[in-house]
C-alpha atoms as one frame of an Amber mdcrd trajectory, in Angstrom:
protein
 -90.028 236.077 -34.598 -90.815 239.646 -35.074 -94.596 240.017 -35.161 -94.086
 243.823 -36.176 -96.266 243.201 -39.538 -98.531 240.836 -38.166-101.958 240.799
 -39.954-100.551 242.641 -42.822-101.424 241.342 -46.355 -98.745 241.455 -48.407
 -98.684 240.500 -52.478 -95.464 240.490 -54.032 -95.357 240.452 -57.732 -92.912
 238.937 -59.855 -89.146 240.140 -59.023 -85.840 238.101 -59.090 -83.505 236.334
 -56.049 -83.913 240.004 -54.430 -87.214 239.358 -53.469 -87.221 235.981 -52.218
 -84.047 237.559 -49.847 -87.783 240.616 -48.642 -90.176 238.098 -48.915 -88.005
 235.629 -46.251 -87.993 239.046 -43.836 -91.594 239.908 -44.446 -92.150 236.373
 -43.197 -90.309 236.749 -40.470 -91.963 240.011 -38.910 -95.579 238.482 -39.187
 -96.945 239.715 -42.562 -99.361 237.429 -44.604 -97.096 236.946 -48.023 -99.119
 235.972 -51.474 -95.966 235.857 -53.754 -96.804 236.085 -57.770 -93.978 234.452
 -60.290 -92.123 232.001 -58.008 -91.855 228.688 -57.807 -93.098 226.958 -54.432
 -89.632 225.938 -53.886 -87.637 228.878 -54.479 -90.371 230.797 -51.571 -90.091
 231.218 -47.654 -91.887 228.752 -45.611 -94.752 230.682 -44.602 -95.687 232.757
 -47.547 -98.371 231.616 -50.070 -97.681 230.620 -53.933-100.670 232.571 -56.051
-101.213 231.435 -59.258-102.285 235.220 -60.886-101.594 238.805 -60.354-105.171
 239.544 -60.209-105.519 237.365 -57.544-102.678 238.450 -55.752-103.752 242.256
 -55.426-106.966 241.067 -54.432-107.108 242.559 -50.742-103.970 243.077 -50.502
-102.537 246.168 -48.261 -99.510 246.435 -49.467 -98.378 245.150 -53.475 -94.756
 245.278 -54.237 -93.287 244.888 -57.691 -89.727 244.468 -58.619 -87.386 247.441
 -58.661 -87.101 247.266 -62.640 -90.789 247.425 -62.449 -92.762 246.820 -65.638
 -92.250 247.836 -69.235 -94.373 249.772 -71.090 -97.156 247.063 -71.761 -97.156
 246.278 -68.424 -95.032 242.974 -68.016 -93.579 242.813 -64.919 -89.988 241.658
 -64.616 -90.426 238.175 -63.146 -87.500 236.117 -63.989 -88.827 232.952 -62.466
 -92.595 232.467 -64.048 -93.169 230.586 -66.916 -95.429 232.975 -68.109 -95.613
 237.252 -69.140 -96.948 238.795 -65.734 -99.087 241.593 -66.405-100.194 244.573
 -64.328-103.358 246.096 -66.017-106.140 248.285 -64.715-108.588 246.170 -64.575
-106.442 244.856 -61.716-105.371 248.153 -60.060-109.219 248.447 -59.730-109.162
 245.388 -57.446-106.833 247.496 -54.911-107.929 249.202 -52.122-107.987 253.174
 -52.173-106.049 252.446 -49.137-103.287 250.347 -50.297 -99.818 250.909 -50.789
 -97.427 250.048 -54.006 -94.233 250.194 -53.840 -91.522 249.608 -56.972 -88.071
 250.952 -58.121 -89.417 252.982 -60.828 -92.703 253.479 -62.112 -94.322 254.140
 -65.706 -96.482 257.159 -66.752 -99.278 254.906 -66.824 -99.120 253.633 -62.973
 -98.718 257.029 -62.011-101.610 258.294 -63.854-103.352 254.909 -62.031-102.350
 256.108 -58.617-104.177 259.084 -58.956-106.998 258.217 -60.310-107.630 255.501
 -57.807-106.571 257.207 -55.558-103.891 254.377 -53.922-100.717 255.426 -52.506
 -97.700 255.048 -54.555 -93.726 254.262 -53.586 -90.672 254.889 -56.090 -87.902
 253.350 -53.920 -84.883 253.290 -56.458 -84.092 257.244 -56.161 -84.095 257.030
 -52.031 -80.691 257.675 -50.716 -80.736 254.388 -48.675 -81.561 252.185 -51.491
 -79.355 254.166 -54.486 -76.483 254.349 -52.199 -75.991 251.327 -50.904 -76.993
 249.498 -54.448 -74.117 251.745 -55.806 -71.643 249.340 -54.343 -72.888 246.311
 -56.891 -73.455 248.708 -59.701 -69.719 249.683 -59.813 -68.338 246.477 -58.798
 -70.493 244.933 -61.323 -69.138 247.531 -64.610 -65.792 246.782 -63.554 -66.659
 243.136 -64.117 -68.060 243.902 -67.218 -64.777 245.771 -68.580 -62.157 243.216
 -67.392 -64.197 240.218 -68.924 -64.633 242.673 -72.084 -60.799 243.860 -72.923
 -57.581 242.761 -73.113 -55.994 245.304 -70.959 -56.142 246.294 -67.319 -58.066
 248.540 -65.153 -54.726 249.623 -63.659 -53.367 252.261 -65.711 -56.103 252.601
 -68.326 -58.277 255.745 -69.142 -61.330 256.000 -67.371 -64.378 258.422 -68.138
 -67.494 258.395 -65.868 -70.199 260.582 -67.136 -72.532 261.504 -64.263 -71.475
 261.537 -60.974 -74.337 260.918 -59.059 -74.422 258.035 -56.554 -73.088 255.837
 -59.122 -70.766 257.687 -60.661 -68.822 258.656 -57.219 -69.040 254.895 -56.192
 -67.607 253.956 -59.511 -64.850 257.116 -60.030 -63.384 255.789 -56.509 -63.068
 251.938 -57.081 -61.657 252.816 -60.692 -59.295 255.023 -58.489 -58.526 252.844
 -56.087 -57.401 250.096 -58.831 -55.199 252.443 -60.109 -57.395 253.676 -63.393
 -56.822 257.497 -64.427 -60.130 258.507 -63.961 -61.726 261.310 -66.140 -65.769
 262.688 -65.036 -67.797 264.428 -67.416 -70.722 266.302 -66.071 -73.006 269.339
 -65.403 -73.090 270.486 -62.569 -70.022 272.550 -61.283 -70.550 271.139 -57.517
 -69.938 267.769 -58.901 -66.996 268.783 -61.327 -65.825 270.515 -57.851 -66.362
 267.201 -55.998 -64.465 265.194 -58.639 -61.095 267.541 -58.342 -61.642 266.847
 -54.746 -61.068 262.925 -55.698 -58.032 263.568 -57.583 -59.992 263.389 -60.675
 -59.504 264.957 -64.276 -62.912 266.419 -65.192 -64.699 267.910 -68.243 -68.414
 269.515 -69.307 -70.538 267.654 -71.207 -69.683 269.686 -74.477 -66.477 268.356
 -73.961 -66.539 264.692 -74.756 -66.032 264.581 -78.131 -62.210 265.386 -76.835
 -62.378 263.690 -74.213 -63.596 259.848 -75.313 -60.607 260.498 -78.077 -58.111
 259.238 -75.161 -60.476 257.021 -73.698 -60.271 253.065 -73.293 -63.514 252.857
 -70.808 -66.301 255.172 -70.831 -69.251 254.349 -68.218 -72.709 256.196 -68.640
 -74.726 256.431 -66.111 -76.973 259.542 -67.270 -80.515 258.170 -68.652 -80.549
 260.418 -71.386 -79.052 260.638 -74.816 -75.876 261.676 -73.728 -73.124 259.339
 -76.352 -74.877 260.747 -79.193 -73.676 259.456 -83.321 -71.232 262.936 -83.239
 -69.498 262.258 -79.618 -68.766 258.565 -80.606 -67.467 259.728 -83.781 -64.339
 261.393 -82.216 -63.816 258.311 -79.526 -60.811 256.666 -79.389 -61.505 253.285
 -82.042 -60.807 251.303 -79.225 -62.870 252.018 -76.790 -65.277 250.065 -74.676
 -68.740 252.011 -73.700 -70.844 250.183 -70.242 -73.806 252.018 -70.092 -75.593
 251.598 -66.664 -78.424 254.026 -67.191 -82.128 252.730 -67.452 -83.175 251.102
 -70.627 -82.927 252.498 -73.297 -79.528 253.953 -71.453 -77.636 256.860 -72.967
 -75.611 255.835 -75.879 -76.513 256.011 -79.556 -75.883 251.837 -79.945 -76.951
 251.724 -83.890 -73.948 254.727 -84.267 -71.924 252.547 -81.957 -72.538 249.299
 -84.153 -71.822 251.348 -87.120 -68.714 253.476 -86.311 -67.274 249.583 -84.762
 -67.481 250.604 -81.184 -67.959 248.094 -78.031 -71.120 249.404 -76.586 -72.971
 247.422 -73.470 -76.081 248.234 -72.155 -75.672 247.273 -68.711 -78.800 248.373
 -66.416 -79.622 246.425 -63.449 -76.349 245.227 -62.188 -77.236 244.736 -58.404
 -80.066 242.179 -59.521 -77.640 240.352 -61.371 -73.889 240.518 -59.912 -74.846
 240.606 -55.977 -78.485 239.084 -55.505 -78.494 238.432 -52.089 -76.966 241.682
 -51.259 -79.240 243.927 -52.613 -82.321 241.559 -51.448 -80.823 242.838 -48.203
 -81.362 246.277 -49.004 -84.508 245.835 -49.346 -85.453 243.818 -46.359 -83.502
 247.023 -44.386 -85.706 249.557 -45.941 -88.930 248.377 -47.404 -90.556 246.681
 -44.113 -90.082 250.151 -42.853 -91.917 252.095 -45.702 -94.412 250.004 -45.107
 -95.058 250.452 -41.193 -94.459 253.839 -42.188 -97.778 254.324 -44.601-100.095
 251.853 -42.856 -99.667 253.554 -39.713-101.083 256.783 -41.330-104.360 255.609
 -41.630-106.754 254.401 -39.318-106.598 250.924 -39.379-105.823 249.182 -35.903
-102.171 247.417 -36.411 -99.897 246.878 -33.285 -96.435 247.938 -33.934 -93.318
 246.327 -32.132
């Protein structure tokens, strides 16, 4: 066993089967684990069952929530407890100026938090070698989505992927690669350039109202209003919308509902279709992050 993390106190809040896949590593390499929202059972031999979040952060070096975070009230995503988890001040206050939080993605408020108490904070889901790697589930996951959701095939249908960020490359290819007729709306002329490249058909933004009017999938993956009332109203009747972006996603669903278009809001996919795989992910990266930011300050730690 990996001693690497030895002495370390680590408090991991909330999550889903993802983090008992980091907490198991964290175990391994040494760290003390206080693990918030999971049943004794479902834990690592080794780490600690805490019964509050308060108690949790209490001490701890290093807090790590889930990577969908909290809402805006401050729940934290813990799929597992019987009861709402909450992060609040009054518990940030507990946390060392020292300590380290790391998450996917983080509110305004815990921002605003970090600074004023002056605690370092990690967004993790926007690093290459978490977003790129969790691509792989995200795709596989919308494809899921569409065959369980229509009556007709991938092969040979009309695809349209707007964005082409990590996602939307990782998705345009697999839809390729099934034989779909892929179609990429976006901004930026690189990525319209990198589409082509593909063998893609590509279009602007401006242009989806024509575009969606040929459409049978359409897959969002831009976290802004993007399939407003006056796109949908010129998509094809038959259409089915997945919309991977970040809650609240990118579609107009009340138009959707009312104009009789499919629409799923579909955010979170690698939690949900591939578990264990993306708990990998993070037992790759985040023990690193961590050895990373403690070894910046002055405390004594022995690194393997």
């Amino acid at each position: 066993m990996s001693s690497v993390l030895s002495g370390v106190k680590i408090a991991v809040l909330g999550g889903d089967d993802r983090e008992l896949v980091l907490i198991t590593e964290l175990v391994k390499m040494g760290a003390t684990v206080g693990v918030v929202g999971f049943p004794r059972d479902k834990i690592a031999h080794g780490a600690f069952v805490i019964n509050t979040v308060e108690e949790g952060c209490k001490d701890a070096e290093v807090v790590i929530l889930p990577m969908p975070g909290t809402n805006s009230e401050g729940v934290i995503r813990a799929v597992y407890a019987n009861d709402n988890l909450y992060l609040t001040e009054q518990t940030i206050r507990q946390i060392s100026s020292e300590a380290v939080i790391i998450i996917g993605s983080a509110r305004p408020f815990l921002k605003k938090w970090s600074e004023e108490y002056n605690f370092t904070l990690l967004e993790i889901a926007e690093m290459d070698e978490i977003a790129i790697l969790n691509s792989i589930p995200t795709a596989e996951g919308a494809i899921q989505i569409a065959m369980e959701e229509s009556r007709i095939t991938i092969h040979g249908s009309n695809s349209c992927v707007i964005g082409f960020g990590r996602v939307g490359i990782t998705l345009a290819r697999t839809l390729k690669s099934l034989g779909s007729n892929v179609t990429v709306a976006a901004r930026s002329p690189g990525q319209l350039a990198r589409a082509f490249e593909m063998g893609c058909k590509h279009g602007q933004l401006h242009q989806l109202p024509e575009l969606l009017s040929q459409i049978d999938f359409v897959y969002n993956t831009i976290p802004s209003m993007t399939l407003t009332k006056e796109v949908l109203t010129h998509a094809n009747p038959d259409i089915l919308i997945i919309d991977l972006a970040t809650q609240p996603g990118g579609t107009d669903f009340e138009a959707a509902n009312q104009l009789g278009l499919k629409a799923i809001l579909a955010p979170g996919l690698p939690g949900k279709v591939a578990p264990v795989y993306a708990g990998k992910i993070l037992a790759q990266v985040i023990p690193g992050l961590i050895i990373n930011e403690l070894s910046k300050s002055d405390r004594s730690m022995l690194f393997g």
